[in-house]
RODO-2510 file (C-alpha; in nm, 4 decimals, decimal comma):
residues 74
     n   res          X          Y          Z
     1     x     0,0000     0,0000     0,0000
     2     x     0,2087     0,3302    -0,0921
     3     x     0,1459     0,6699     0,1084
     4     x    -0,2089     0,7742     0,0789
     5     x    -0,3366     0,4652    -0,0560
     6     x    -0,6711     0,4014     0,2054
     7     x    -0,8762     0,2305    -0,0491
     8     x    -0,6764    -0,1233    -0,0330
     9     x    -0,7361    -0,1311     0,3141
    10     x    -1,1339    -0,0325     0,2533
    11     x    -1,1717    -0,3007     0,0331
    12     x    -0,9914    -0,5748     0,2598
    13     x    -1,2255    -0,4806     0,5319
    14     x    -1,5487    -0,4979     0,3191
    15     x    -1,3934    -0,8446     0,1267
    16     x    -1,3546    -0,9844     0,4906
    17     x    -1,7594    -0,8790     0,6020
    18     x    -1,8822    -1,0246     0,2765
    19     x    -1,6602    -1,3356     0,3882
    20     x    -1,7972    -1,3400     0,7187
    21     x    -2,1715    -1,2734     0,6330
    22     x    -2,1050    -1,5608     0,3710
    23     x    -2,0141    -1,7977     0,6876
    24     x    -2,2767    -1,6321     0,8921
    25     x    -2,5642    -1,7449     0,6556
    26     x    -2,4231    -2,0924     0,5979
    27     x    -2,4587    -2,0950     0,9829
    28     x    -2,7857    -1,8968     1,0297
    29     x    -2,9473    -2,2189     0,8002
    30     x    -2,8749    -2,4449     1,0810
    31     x    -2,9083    -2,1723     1,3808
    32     x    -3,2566    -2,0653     1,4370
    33     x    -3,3073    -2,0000     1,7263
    34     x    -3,3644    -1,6725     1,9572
    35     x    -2,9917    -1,6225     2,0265
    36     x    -2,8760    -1,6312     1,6673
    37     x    -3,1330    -1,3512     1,6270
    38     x    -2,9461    -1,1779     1,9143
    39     x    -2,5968    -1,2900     1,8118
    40     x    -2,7056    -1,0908     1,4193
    41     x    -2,8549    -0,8074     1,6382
    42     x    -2,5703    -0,6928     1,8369
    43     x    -2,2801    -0,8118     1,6457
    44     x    -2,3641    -0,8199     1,2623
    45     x    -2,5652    -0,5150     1,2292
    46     x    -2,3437    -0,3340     1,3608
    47     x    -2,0491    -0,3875     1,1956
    48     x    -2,2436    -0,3664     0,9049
    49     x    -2,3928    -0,0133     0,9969
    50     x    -2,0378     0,0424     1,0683
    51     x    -1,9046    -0,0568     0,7625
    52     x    -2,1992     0,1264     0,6148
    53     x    -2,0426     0,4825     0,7461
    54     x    -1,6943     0,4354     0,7218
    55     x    -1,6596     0,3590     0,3487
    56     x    -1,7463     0,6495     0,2221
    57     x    -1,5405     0,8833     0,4719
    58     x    -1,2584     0,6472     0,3419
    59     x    -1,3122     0,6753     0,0147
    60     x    -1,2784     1,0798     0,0565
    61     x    -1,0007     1,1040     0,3021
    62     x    -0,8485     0,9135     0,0322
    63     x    -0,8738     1,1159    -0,2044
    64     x    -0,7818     1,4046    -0,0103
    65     x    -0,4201     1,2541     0,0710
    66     x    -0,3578     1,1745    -0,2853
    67     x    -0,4209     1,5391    -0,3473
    68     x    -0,1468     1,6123    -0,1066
    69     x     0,0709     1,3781    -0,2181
    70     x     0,0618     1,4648    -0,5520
    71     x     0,1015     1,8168    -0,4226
    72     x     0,3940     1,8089    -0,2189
    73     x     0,5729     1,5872    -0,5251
    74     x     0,5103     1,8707    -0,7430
***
């Protein structure tokens, strides 16, 4: 990852959720019951919402140090 380069790091973390909410509904066929609901309530949604927010702000920060790197090379 070179200086200012956020987005590989973006996309490893949403690769890994999509990973996980791949497992997580191999699992969920099996798991039925009240606590997997509570185990997708506190844990999954959350991260996801997460996920959901910080994306975006990466995606611009991004683009903002690029700017500056490019800048201060010039």
């Amino acid at each position: 990852m070179r200086v200012g380069n956020l987005q590989s790091g973006s996309s490893q973390l949403q690769e890994a959720f999509e990973k996980l909410m791949a497992a997580w509904e191999l699992t969920r066929d099996d798991w039925t019951d009240e606590r997997a609901q509570k185990f997708e309530e506190e844990h999954l949604r959350p991260i996801a919402e997460e996920l959901n927010l910080l994306v975006p702000g990466i995606g611009a920060m991004s683009q903002v140090i690029e700017r500056m790197v490019r800048e201060c090379d010039e």
